[in-house]
N, C-alpha and C positions, 0 to 999 in steps of 0.2 A: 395551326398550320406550320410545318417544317419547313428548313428551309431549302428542301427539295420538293416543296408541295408545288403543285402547278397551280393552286386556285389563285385566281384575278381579283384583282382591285377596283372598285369605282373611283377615278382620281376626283375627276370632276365631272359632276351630272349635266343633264340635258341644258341645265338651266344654269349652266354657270356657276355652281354652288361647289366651293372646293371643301371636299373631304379629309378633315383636318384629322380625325382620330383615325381615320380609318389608313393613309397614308402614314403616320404615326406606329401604329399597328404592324402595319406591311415590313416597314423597315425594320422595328425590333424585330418581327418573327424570322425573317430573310437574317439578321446580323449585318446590316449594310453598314452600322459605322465601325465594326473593325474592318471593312477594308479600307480605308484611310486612300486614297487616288486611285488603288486600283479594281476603279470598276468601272463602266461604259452601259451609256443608256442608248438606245435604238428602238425609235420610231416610226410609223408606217401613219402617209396619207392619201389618199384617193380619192374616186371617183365610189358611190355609194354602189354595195354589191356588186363590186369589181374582185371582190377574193380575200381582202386584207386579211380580215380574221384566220380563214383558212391558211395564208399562207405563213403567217405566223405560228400558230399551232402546230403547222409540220416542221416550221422552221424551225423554231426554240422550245418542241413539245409544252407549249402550254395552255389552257384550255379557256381561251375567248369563245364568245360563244357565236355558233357558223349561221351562215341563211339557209334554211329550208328552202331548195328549192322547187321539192315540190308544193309547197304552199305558195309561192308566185314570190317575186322579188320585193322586197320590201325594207327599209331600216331597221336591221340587225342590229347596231352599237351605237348607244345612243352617249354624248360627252367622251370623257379619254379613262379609257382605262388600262390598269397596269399590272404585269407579271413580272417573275423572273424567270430566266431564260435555264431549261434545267441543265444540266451535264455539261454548260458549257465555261471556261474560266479565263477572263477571270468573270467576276457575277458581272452578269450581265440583266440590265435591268429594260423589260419590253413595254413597250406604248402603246396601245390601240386606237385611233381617233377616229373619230366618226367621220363617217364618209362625205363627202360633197356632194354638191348639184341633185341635194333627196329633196323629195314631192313633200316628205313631210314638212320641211321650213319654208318652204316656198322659194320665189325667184328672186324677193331682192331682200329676205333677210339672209345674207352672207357672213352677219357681223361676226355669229358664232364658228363659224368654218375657219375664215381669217385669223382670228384671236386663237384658236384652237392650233393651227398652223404656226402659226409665228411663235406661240409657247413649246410648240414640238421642238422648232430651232433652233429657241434660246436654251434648251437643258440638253438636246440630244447629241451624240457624238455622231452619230449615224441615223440618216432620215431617207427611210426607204418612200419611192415612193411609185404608185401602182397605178400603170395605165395602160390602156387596152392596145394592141398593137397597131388596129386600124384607125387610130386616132393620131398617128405619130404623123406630121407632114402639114396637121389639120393648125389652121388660125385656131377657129374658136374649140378647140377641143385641148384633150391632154392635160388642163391643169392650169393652161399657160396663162391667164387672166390671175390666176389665184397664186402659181408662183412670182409675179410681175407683183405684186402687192408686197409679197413675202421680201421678197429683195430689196426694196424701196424702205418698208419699217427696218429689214433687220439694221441698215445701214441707218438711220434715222435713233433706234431706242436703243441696241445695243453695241455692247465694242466689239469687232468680229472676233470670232474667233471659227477655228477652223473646223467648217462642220464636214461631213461623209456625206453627199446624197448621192442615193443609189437608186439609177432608175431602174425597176421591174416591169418588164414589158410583157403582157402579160396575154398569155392564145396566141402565140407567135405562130406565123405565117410560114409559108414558104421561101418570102421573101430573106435572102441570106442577112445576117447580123451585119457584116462590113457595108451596105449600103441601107441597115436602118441606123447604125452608130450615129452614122457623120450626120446623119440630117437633125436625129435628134441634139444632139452636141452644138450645132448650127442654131437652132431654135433656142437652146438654153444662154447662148453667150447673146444671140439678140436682143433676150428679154434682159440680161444685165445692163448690155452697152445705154438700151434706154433707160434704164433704171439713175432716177438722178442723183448725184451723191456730191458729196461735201469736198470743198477745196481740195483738200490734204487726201483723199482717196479718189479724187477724179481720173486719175490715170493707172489706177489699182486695179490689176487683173482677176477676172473671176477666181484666178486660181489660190488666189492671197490670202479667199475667204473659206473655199467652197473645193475640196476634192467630189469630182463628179465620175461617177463609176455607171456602167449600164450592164443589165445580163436579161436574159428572157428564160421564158420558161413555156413549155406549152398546157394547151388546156386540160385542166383537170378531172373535167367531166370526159373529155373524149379522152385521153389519154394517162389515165390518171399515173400508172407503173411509172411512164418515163418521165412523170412530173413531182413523183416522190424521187424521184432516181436523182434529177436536176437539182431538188430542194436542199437532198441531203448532201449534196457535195457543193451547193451553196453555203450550206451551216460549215464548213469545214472553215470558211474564210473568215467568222467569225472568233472563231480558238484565237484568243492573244492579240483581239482587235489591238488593241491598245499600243502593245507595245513597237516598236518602228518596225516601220512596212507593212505593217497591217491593215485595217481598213480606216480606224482613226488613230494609228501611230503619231501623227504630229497633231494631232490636238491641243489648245490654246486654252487657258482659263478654266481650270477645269473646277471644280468645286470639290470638296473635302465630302468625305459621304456623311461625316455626322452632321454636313450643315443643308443634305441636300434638300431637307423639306425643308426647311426656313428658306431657303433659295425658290424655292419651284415656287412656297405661297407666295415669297413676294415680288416674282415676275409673275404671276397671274393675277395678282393683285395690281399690278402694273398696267398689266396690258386689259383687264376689265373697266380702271378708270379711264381708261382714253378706249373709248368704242370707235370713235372716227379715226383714230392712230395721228393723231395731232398732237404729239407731243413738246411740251412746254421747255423752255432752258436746254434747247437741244445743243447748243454749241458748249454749253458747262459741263451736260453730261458725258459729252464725247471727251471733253479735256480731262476730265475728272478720271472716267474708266483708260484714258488711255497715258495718261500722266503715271498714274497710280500702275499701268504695267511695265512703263518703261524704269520707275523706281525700282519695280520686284526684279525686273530684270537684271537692273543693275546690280543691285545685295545681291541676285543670286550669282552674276560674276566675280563679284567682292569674296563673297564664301568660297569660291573655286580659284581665286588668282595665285597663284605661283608663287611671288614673293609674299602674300599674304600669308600662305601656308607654312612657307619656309621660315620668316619673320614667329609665326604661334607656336610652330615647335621647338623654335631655337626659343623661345621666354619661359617653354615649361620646363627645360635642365636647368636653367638660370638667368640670368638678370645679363638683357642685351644691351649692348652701347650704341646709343642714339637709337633707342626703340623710340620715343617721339618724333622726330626725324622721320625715321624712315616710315612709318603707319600714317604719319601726315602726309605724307609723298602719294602714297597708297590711295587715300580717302580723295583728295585732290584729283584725283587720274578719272576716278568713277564722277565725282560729284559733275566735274566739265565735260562727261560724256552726257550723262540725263542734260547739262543745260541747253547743248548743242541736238539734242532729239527733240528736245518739248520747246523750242524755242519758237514755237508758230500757235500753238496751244494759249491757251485763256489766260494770262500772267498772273491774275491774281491765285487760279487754282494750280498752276506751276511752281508757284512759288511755295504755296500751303504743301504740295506734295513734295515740292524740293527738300522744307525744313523736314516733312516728314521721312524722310530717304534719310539726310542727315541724322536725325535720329533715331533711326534703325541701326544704322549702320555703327555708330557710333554704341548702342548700346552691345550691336553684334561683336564686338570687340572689346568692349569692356572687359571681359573676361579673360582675356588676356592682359589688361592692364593691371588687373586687380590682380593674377597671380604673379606679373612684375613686382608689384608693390609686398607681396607676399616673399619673394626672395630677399627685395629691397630689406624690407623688414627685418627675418631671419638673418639675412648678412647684420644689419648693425647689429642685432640684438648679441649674434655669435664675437661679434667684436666686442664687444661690454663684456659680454662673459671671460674673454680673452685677456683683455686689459686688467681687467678687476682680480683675476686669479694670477697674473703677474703683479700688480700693484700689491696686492693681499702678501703673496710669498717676498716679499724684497721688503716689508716691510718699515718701511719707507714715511708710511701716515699711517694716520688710523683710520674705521672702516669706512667709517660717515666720508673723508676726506676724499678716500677712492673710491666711492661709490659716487661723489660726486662730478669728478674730475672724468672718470667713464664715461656716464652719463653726458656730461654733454658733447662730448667725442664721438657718440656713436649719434648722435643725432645729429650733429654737425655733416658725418659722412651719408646720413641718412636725408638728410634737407637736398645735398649737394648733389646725390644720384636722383633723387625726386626732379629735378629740377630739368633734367636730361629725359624724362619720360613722359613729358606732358605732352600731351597732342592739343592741336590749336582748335582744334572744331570742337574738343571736350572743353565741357566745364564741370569735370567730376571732382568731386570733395574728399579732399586727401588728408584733411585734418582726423579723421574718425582711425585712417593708418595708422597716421603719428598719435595720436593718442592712445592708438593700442601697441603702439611700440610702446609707450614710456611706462602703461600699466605693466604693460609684459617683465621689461629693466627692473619698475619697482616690484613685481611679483620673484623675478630671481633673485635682487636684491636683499628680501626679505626672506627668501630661501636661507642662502647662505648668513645670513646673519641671525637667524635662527638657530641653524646646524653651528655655526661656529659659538653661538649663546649654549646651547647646547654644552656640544664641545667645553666650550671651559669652562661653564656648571660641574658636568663631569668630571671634569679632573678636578675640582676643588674638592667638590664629594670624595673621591677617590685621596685627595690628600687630608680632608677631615679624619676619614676610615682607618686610615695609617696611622696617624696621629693619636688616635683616640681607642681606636678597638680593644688593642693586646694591652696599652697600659690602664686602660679603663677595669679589663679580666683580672689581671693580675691585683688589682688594687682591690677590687672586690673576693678574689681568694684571700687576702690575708684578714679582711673582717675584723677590724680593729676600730676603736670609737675614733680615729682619726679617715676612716675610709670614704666619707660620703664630702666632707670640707675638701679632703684630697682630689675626690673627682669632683666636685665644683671648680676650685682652683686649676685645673688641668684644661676642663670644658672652657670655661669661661676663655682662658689663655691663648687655647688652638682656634678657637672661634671666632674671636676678634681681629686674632692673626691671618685666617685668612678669611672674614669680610674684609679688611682692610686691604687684602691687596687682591680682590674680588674687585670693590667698586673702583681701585684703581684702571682694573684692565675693562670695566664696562665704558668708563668715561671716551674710550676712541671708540663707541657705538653711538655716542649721542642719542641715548634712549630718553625719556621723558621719566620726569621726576616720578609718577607712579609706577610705572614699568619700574624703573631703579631700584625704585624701593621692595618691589613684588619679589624681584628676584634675592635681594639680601636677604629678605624675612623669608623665604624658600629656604636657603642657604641658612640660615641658620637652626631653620626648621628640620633639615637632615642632621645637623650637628647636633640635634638634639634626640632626634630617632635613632640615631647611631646607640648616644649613651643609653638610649630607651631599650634596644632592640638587644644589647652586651647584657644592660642589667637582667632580661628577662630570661633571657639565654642560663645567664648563670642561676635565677631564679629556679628554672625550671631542673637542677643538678642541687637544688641547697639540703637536698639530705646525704649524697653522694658527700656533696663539701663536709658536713656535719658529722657524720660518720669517720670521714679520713682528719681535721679536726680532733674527733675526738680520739682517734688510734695515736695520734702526734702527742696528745700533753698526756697520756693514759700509757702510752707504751717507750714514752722518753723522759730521762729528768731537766734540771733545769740548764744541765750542759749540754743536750743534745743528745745523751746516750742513751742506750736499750736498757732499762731495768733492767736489776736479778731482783727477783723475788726473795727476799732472803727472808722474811718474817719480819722486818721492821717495819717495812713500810706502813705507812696508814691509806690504806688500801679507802678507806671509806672518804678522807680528805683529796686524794690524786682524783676519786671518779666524781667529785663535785666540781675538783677544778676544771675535768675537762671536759664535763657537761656546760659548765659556767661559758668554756672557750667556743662550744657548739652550738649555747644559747644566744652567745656574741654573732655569732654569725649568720643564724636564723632573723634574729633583728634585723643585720645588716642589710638584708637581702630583700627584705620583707616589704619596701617600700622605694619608688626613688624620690632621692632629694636633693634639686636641684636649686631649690630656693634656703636661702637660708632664716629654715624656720625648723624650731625647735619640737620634739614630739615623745610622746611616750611610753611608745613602745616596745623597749627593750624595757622599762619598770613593769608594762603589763605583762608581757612573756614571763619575767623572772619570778614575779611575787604570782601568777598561775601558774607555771610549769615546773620552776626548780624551788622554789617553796610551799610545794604541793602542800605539805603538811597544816602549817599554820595559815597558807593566804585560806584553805577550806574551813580550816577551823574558824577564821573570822569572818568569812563569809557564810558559814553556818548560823552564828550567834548571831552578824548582823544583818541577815538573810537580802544579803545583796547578790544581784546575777551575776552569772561569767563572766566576764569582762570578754573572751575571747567566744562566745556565744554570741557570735555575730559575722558580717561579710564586711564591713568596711570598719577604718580606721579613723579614730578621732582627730582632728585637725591634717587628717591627709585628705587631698583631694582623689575622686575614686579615679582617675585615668592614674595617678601616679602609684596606687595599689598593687603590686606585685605578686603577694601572698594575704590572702584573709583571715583572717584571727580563725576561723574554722579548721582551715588547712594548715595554719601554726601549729594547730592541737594535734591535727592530725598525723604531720611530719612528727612532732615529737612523740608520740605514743608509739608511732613505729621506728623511731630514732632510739626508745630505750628496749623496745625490744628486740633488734638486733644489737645492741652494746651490751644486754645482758650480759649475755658470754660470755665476752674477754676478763669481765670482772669477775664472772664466775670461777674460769681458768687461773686468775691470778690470785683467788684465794685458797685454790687448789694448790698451787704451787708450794704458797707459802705453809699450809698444812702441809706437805709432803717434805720441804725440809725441816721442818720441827721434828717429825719422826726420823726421819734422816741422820740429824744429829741425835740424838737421846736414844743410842740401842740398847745399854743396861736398863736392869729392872729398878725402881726405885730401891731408897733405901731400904724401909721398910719389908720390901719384900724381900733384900737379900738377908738383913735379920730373922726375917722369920724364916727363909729355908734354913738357915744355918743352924736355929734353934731346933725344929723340929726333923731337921736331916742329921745331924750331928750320929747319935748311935750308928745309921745305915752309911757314912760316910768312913766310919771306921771301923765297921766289918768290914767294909770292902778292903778297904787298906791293910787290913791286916791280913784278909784269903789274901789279896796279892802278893804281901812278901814273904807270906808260907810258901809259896810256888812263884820262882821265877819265870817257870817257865810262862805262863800268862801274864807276867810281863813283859816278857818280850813281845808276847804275840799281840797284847794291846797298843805295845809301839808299834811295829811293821803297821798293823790295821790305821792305826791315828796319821802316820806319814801317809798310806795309799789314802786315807782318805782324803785327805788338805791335800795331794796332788791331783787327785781325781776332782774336786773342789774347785781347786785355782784354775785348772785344764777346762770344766763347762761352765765357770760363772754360776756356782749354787747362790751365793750369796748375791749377784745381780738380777736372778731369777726369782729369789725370793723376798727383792726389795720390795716390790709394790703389792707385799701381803703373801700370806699364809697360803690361801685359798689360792689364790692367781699361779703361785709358784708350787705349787702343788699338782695341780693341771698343765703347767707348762712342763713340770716333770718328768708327769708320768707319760707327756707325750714324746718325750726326749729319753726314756729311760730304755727303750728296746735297743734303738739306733746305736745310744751309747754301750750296750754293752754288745752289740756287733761291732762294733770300734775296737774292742778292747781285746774280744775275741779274733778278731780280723790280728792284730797290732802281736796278738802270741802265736799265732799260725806262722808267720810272714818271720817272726824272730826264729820261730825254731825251724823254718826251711832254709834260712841264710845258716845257721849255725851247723846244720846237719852237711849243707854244702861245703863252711869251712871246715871242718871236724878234724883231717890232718893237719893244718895248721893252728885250731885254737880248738884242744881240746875241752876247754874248758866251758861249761854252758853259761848261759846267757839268759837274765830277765827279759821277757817282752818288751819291748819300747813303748813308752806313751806316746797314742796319737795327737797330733798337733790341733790344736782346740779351736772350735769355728768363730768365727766373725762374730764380734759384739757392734756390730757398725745399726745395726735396728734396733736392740736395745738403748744405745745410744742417743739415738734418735727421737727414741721414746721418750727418755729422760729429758731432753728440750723443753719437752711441755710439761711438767711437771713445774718447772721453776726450783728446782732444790740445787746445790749446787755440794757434790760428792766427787772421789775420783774414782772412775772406772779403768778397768784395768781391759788390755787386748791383747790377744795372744799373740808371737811376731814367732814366726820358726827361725831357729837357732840351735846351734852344738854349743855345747857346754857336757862339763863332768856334773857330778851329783858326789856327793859321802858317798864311801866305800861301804860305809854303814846301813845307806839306804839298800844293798844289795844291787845296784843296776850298775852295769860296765860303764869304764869311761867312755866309750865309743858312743853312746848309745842316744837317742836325740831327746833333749830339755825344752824348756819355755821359758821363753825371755817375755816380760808384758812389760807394755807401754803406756803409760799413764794421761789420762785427758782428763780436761776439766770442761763438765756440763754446760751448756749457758742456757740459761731460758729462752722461751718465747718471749 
């Protein structure tokens, strides 16, 4: 069932038996407890097949079940049953009760009609109820017996509260409304006035309890049109009952909808154990239900008072002056209103409701004290912060001192404003504040002296780092057997120097001796990662180092300066020394040594790597294993391992095969000036040409000086050729061999004689141009000879040390002999001296 269904409920049966799940039921399917108050229940009681059902069903379309009338009149609805009201809002929740004065209960059981009545009262906001129009004027008719009973319990069991009854007059007459109003209105305040009631409401007007409404309607069987026509503009009065001016707009005690069925079981649970309506502790129950409304009343003026209001929003920006004070003032004004209302009431449950008023109310405002106490709070704790961070900068004490000296500052201003916000009626526990204020102070407390532990952790680190880094590198670049005592002595010096003025600046934190200690052994735990993390650094460079090492003692003497390869040197002694100075520093690199303890690893490097020859050969004979056939070091511990006797081997087998080279180069050299100097042929060979040339040496000599004239012409030839010669560097071209300068010849050999040819064109169009003035012709001029600056160059590497000659343009004369004009342009050369690589 939706909760737009019209189907009906059995509340309670024939028999008095209240329907627990099925009311259960009803409410979840409907949604009745989210509407939290707003929703209204109306009821309908009468005379038996007088209409009720029917006139409900048109009323609130929903579907009780009607009398057949043509099957003759009889008991239709038997107990209370219930709908809700559809289309109407807000929900509205409908009653059916079973009719009165039926043949089926007979005449003098009433108990159930009564009890059925008086439960309609005690839940319904609205209680219609249905009487015949010619019964209105009558004693014994209309209800009036059974409403006389109803008046008498309601004032008796419950506390009033302000119910709707609306009389439906029902088959109306001719007779006009204005003269059946008054008489029935007349009848209803009769049956009150005699109705006997209790001290404190003897002179309480019908109206106090009871809005009483009256409308008619005609009959349904004769007239049905204009009595759906009346109905539906009856239902209109309904829309918004609730709310003011409606039909139960002032409504009194109304119940929460989620509690409405624990309500309803336990008024009919109520009113089943009293069948006589003799109820017990009636003057307690009245005190009780009406003590307990005049409390609600009061909290609920408390909640709405003015300066109440004014007072909780001025506490949530901040912390008000003489907020106790004034909220006492407050609490005092309501609590002497309740005493001056209930003061006729039962004292003992006055009193029980008083304390409980007081502690409503009291707790209703706690919440505002607690977020005083929350400013409270934050104010001191903002002052400690304030104080501490002045005290901390001026420097003044140490940390412990002003941490202490804060501290109890802000709790002193912290007790002193507490003191001003007490309320007299509370006895709330403010210790749990203050102690989360002081957790709070030591939690910032511990902030900052952490950051500032920090803090000057870091900077000592940071002065270890200075201290240690660059002279730790450098000491370790020179790899010398004094490199490792050097950095002990340096580590141990900078580390002691500042633990020592380390634990001096902890001492103004008053840490506890193991804290103290944690942090030294930290501190010097980086002083020691420091020289750990340099040494590896450079570890991780030690064939870079080993290589530039060995270019240091390989390509300099003992004064610092660059070999010449001249031939002397002992080429095989310099590449041992400077293997020896690379094997130094492979060692050095190879492990750190912080402790001083002795080890022997630069004897194993040396007698396996640079006495390859003999350490194999005795480890042949005495077939003992590698020494460096392995990952760790003998008497080194493996974290202080840096390089593994593996990677030793393997740094140096590529360590000699890039040094190869340079040694290769440098024997080159020194072969290249041996030939350099020594350009005659040995003795021997020049004996034997001279033996076995002799005869052809002096034919020649003798054709020669039969004919002058070929010797002349052998001269001019010998001169162009030595100047032709000295002009392209024949003899630099054919220093580094036969072969070589024979190919560089013949690639040079076109260009030059376009030179030469170029140099006699250019001479005889100058001469032809001066020809009046010098008649006289003129040899070609030698062209100016190219750049020796790349041969040169060349020669660097060789290592020989020769001089070459360059060509530098220049005028100069020549012998008149050689046939060339004075005018005519010469070469001057310039003498350099080679230096090796």
């Amino acid at each position: 069932m939706s909760g737009e269904d019209p189907c009906s409920t059995q509340l309670i049966d024939g028999d008095g038996g209240f329907n627990v799940d099925g009311l259960e039921r009803f409410i979840k399917e409907i949604r009745l407890a989210d509407c939290g108050l707003s929703y209204a229940v109306v009821s309908i009681m009468g005379p038996q097949s007088s209409g009720k059902s029917t006139l409900l069903n048109h009323l609130f379309k929903t579907n009780f079940r009607e009398m057949d009338a043509f099957r003759g009149r009889s008991q239709t609805t038997k107990g209370i049953w219930v709908a809700k009201g559809i289309g109407i809002e807000p929900c509205t929740i409908v009653m059916d009760l079973e009719g009165t004065d039926g043949r089926e209960r007979g005449e003098d059981d009433t108990t159930f009609e009564k009890q059925s009545a008086l439960f309609a009262l005690a839940i319904s906001d609205i209680v219609l109820i249905n009487m015949w129009c010619h019964d209105i004027g009558r004693e014994q008719a209309a209800n009036k017996p059974l409403l006389k009973t109803v008046f008498q319990v309601m004032m008796r069991l419950f506390s009033p509260r302000k119910t709707t009854l609306l009389f439906v007059i029902r088959d109306k007459t001719k007779t006009p409304m204005e003269y059946l109003e008054p008489v029935l209105r007349e009848d209803i305040q009769k049956i009150w006035d005699s109705v006997s009631k209790p001290p404190a409401h003897k002179d309480t007007p019908l109206s106090e309890f009871f809005n009483v409404e009256v409308t008619a309607l005609p009959s349904f069987e004769e007239k049905e049109e204009q009595f759906k026509e009346q109905v539906s503009q009856l239902r209109q009065r309904f829309f918004n009952s609730i709310a003011p001016g409606g039909l139960a707009g002032d409504r009194r005690g109304v119940i929460p909808a989620s509690g409405f069925s624990f309500s309803a079981q336990q008024i009919w649970k109520v009113i089943r154990e009293n069948k006589d309506l003799d109820l017990p502790a009636h003057k307690v129950m009245v005190a009780t239900v009406r003590c307990e409304e005049i409390a609600n009343e009061k909290l609920s003026q408390l909640t709405s008072d003015e300066k109440w209001l004014e007072l909780d929003a001025a506490v949530q920006s901040g912390p008000v002056p003489g907020f106790g004070k004034k909220l006492s003032s407050i609490l005092d004004f309501y609590f002497s209103e309740y005493d001056s209302e209930a003061v006729y009431f039962d004292e003992s449950v006055r009193n029980a409701k008083r304390k409980q008023l007081e502690t409503r109310a009291v707790n209703y405002v706690h919440s505002a004290f607690q977020t005083l106490l929350g400013h409270l709070r934050s104010r001191a704790l903002e002052k400690f912060k304030n104080d501490l961070d002045k005290s901390l900068k001026a420097e003044k004490k140490g940390f412990a001192p002003s941490v202490w000296s804060c501290t109890e500052a802000a709790l002193l201003e912290f007790d002193t404003n507490l003191k001003d916000a007490v309320v007299k009626h509370a006895d709330w526990d403010t210790k749990r504040v203050r102690e989360k204020l002081k957790r709070d102070i030591d939690t910032y407390a511990g902030e900052v002296r952490s950051a500032r532990l920090t803090e000057l952790k870091r900077s000592y680190e940071e002065k270890l780092k200075q201290a240690l880094s660059e002279p730790v590198e450098s000491i370790l670049e020179a790899g010398t057997d004094n490199t490792w005592p050097s950095i002990r002595n340096l580590y141990r010096i900078e580390t002691e120097r500042a633990v020592s003025s380390f634990s001096n600046d902890l001492s103004g934190f008053e840490l506890d001796d193991s804290t103290r200690d944690s942090m030294i052994a930290s501190l010097r735990e980086v002083s020691r990662d420091i020289v750990y993390k340099k040494a590896k650094d450079e570890a991780s460079k030690v064939l870079i180092h080993m290589k530039e090492r060995f270019a240091t003692v390989f390509s300099h003497d003992k004064d610092s300066m660059p070999r010449v390869w001249t031939g002397k040197e002992d080429i095989r002694a310099i590449t041992k020394e400077a293997r020896t100075a690379a094997l130094k520093l492979l060692a050095v690199l190879t492990a750190v040594r912080l402790e001083d303890k002795t080890d022997k690893i630069e004897r194993i490097l040396r007698s396996s790597l640079l006495d390859v020859g003999s350490s194999s050969m005795t480890r042949h004979i005495e077939g003992t294993v590698d020494p460096l056939a392995s990952s760790t070091w003998d008497e080194v511990s493996p974290e202080d391992v840096l390089i593994t006797p593996v990677q030793c081997k393997a740094y140096w087998r590529q360590f000699n095969t890039e040094t190869e080279y340079a040694v290769t180069q440098a024997i080159s050299a020194q072969e290249a000036h041996k030939r350099n100097n020594s350009k005659l042929p040995p003795l021997w060979a020049v004996i034997a040409m001279i033996a076995l040339g002799f005869n052809e040496f002096m034919a020649i000599i003798t054709f020669i000086l039969r004919s002058p004239f070929y010797l002349f012409g052998i001269f001019v030839v010998f001169f162009l050729s030595y100047a032709v010669a000295l002009q392209y560097n024949l003899a630099g071209i054919f220093h580094h061999g036969m072969l070589s300068g024979i190919m560089t010849l013949s690639a040079r050999f076109l260009p030059m004689v376009m030179n030469i040819l170029q140099g006699v064109v250019n001479q005889g169009q100058q001469q032809y141009q001066n020809y009046p003035q010098h008649p006289q012709p003129n040899l070609p001029p030698l062209t100016s000879a190219q750049s020796f600056r790349q041969h040169n160059e060349s020669r660097r590497h060789t290592g020989s040390s020769s001089v070459v000659v360059e060509p530098v343009s220049s005028t100069s004369s020549v012998s008149s002999n050689s046939g060339i004009d004075d005018t005519s342009p010469t070469s001057r050369y310039q003498a350099g001296e080679e230096v090796t690589s």
